[in-house]
Structure formats: structure tokens, C-alpha cells
Gaussian input, Z-matrix of N, CA and C with variables (Angstrom, degrees):
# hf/3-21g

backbone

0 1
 N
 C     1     B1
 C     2     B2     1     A1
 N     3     B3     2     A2     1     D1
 C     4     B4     3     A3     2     D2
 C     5     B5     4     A4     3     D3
 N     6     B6     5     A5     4     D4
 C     7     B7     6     A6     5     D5
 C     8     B8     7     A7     6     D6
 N     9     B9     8     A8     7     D7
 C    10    B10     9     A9     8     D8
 C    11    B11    10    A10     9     D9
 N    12    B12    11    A11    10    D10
 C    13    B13    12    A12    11    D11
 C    14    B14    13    A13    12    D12
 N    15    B15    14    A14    13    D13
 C    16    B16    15    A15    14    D14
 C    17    B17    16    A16    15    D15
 N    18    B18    17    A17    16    D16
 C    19    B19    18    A18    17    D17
 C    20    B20    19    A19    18    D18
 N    21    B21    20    A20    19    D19
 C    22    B22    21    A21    20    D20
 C    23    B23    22    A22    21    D21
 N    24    B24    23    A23    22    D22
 C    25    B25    24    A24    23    D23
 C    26    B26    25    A25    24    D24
 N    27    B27    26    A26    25    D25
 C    28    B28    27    A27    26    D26
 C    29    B29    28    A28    27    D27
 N    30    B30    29    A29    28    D28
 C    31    B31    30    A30    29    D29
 C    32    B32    31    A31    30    D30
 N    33    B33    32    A32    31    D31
 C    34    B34    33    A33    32    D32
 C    35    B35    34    A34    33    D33
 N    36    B36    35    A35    34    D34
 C    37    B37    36    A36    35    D35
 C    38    B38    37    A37    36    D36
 N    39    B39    38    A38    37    D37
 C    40    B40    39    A39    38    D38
 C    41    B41    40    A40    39    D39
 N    42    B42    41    A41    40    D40
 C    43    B43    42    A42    41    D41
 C    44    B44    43    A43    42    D42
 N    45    B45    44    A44    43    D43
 C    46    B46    45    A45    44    D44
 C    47    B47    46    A46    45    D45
 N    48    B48    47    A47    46    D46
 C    49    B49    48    A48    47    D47
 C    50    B50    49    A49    48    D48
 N    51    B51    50    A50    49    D49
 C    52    B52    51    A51    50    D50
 C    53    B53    52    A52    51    D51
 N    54    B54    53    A53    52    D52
 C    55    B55    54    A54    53    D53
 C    56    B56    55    A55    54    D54
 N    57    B57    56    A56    55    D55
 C    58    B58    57    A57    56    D56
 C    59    B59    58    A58    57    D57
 N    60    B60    59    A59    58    D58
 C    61    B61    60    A60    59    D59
 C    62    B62    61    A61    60    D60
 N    63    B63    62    A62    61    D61
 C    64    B64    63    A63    62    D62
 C    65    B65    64    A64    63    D63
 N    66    B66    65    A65    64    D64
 C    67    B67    66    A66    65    D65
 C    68    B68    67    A67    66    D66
 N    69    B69    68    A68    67    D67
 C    70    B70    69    A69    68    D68
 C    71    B71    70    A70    69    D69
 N    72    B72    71    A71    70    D70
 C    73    B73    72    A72    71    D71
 C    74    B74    73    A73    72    D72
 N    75    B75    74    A74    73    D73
 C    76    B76    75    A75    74    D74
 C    77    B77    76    A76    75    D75
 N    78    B78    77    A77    76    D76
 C    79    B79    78    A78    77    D77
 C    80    B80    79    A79    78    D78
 N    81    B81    80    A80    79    D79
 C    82    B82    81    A81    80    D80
 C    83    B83    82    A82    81    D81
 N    84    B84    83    A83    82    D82
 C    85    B85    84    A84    83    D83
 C    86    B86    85    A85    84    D84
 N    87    B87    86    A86    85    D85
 C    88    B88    87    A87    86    D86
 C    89    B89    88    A88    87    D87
 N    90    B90    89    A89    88    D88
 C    91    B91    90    A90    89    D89
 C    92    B92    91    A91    90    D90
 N    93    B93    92    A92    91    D91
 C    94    B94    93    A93    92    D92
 C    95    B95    94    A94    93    D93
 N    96    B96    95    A95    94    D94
 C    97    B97    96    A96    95    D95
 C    98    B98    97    A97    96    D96
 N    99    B99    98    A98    97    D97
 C   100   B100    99    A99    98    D98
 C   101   B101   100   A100    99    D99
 N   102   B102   101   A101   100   D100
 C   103   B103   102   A102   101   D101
 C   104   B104   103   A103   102   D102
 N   105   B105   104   A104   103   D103
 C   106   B106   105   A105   104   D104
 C   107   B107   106   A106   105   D105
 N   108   B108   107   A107   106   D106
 C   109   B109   108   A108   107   D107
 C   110   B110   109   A109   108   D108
 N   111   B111   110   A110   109   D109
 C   112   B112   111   A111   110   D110
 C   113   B113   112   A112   111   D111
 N   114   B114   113   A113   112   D112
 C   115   B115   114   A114   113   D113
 C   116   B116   115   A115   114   D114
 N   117   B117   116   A116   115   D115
 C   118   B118   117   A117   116   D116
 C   119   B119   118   A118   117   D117
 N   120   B120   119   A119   118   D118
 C   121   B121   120   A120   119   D119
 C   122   B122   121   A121   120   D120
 N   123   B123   122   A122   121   D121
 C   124   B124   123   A123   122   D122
 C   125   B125   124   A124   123   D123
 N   126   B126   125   A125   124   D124
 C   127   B127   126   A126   125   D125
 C   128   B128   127   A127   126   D126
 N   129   B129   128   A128   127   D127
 C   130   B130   129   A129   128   D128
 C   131   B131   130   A130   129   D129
 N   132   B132   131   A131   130   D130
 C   133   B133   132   A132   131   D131
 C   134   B134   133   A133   132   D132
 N   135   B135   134   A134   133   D133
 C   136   B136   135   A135   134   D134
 C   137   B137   136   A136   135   D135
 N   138   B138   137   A137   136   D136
 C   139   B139   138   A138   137   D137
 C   140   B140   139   A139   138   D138
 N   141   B141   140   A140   139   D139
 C   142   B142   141   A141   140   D140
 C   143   B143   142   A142   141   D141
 N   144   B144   143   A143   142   D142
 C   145   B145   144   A144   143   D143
 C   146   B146   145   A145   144   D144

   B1=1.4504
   B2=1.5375
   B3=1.5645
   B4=1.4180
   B5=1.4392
   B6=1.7607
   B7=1.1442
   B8=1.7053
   B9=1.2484
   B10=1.8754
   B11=1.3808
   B12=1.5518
   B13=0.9682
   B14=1.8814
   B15=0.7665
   B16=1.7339
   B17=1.3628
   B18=1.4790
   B19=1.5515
   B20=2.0947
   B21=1.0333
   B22=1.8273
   B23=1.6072
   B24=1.6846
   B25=1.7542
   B26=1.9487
   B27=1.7436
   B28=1.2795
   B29=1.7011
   B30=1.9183
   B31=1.5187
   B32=1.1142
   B33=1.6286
   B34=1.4934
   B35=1.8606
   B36=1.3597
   B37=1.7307
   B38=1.6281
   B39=1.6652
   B40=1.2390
   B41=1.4703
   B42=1.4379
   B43=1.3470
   B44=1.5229
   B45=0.9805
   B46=1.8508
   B47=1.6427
   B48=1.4829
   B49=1.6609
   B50=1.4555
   B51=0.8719
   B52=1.7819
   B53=1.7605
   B54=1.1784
   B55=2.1028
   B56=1.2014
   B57=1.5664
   B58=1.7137
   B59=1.6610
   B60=1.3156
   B61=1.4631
   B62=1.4759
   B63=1.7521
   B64=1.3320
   B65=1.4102
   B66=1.9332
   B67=1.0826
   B68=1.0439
   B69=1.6494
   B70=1.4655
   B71=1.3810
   B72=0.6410
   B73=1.9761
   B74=1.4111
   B75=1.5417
   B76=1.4687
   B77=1.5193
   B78=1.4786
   B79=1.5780
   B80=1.3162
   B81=1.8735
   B82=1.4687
   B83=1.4106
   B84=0.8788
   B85=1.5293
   B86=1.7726
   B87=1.6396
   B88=1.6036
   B89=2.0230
   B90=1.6810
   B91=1.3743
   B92=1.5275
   B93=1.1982
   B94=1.7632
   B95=1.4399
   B96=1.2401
   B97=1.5159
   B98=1.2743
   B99=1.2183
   B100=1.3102
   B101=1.1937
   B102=1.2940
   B103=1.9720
   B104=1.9828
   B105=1.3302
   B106=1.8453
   B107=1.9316
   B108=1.0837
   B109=1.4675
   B110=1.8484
   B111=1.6021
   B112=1.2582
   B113=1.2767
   B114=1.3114
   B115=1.0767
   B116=1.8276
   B117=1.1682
   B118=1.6199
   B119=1.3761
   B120=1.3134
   B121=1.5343
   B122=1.6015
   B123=1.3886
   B124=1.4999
   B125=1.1823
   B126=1.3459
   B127=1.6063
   B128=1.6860
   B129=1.2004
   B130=1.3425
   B131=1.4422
   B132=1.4643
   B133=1.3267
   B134=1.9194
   B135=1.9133
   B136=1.8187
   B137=1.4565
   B138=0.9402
   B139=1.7736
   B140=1.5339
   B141=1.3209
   B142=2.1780
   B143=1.3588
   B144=1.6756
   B145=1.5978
   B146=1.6025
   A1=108.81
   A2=118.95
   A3=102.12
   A4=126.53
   A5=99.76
   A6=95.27
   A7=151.51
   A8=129.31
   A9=135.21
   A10=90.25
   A11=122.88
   A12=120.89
   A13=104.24
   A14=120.61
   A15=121.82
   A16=96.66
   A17=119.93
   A18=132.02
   A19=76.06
   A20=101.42
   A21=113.70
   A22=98.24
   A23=112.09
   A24=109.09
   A25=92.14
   A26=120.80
   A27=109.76
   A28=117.03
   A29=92.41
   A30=82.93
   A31=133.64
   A32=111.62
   A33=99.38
   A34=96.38
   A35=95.23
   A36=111.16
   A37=93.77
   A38=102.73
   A39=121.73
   A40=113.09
   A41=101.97
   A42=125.92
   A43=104.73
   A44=95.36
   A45=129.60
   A46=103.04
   A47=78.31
   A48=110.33
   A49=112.52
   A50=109.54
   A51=140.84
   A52=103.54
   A53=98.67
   A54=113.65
   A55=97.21
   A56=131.07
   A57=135.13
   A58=96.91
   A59=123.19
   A60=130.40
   A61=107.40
   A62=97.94
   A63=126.94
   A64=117.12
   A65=105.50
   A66=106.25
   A67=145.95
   A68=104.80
   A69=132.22
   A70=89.02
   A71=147.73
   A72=134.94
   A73=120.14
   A74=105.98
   A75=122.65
   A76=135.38
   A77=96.20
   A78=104.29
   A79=110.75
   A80=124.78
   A81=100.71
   A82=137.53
   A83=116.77
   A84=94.00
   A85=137.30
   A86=95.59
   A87=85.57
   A88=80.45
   A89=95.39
   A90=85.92
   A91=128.24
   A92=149.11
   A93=126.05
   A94=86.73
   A95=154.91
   A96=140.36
   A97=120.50
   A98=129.45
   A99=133.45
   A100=105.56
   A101=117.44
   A102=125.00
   A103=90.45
   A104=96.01
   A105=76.82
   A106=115.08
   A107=118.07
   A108=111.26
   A109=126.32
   A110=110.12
   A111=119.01
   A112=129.53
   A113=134.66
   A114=127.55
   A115=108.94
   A116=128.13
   A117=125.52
   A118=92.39
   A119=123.67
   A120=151.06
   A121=111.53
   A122=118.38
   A123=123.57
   A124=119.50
   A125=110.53
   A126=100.82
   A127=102.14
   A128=110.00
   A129=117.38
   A130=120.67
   A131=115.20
   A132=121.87
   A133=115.71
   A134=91.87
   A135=106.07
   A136=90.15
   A137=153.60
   A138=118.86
   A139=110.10
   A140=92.57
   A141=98.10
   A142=101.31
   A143=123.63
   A144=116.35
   A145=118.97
   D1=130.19
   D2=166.56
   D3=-77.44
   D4=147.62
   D5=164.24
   D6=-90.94
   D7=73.00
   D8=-140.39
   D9=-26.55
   D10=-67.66
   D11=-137.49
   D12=-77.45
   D13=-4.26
   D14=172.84
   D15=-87.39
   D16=-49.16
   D17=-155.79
   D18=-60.11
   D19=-82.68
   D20=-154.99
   D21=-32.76
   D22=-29.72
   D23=-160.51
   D24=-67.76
   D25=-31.31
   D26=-162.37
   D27=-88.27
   D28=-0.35
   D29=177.51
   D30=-60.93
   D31=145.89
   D32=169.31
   D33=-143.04
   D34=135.50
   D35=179.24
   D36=-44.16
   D37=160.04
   D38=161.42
   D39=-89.50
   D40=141.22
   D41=-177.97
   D42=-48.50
   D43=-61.51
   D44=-164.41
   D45=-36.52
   D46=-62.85
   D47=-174.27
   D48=-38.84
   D49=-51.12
   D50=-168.90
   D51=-69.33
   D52=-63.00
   D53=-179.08
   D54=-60.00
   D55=-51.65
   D56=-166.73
   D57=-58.86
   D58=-48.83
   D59=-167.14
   D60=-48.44
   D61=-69.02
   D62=-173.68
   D63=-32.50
   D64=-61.14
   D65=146.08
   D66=7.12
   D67=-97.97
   D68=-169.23
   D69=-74.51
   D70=-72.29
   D71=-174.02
   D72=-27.08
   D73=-61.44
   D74=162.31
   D75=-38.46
   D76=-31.33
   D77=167.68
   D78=-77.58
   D79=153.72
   D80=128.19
   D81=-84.20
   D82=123.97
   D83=158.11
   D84=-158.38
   D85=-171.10
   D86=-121.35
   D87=-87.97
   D88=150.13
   D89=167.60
   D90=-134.02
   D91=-121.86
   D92=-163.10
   D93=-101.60
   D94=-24.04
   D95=151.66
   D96=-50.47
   D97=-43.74
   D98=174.23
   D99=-52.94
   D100=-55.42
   D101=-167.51
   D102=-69.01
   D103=-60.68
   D104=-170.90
   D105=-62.95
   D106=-25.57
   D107=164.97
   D108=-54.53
   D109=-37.96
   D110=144.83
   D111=-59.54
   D112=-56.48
   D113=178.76
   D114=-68.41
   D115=-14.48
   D116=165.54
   D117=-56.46
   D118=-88.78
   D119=-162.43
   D120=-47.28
   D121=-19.29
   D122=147.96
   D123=-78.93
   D124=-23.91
   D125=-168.44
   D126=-94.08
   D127=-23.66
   D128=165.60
   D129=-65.52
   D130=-47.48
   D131=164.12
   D132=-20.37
   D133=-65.89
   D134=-168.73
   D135=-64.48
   D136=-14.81
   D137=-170.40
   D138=-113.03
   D139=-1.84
   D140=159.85
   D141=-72.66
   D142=-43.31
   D143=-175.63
   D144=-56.17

């Protein structure tokens, strides 16, 4: 039978897990609001000309 509470004492997080995060946090980037907030503000741009 396992035991949780021994099992939980040997966890240890993934490395991986941790660097992949870091990563992705560390960047910006841009996502489908960003692109439609630009494309408003261009399209707004052409009808001031």
C-alpha cells in the first residue's frame, strides 16, 4: 500500500517546471488584445488622414 505521507516527504518540484515558468514570465509578450488594440489605433490612425 502506498504511503502519501512518506511519498509527499520525497517530493521534489521539477527543475524544468520552474526554468519553463521563469521563462515565460520573463518575456513580454504580446497577445490577441495587444494585436486588436493595435490594429484599433491603426485603423483609427487612417481616418484622421
Amino acid at each position: 500500500m502506498i504511503n502519501y505521507d512518506e511519498e509527499l516527504k520525497k517530493f521534489e518540484p521539477c527543475l524544468d517546471v520552474d526554468d519553463a515558468e521563469a521563462a515565460i514570465y520573463d518575456r513580454e509578450l504580446t497577445d490577441v488584445i495587444d494585436l486588436l488594440k493595435e490594429m484599433v489605433r491603426d485603423a483609427g490612425k487612417g481616418k484622421e488622414d
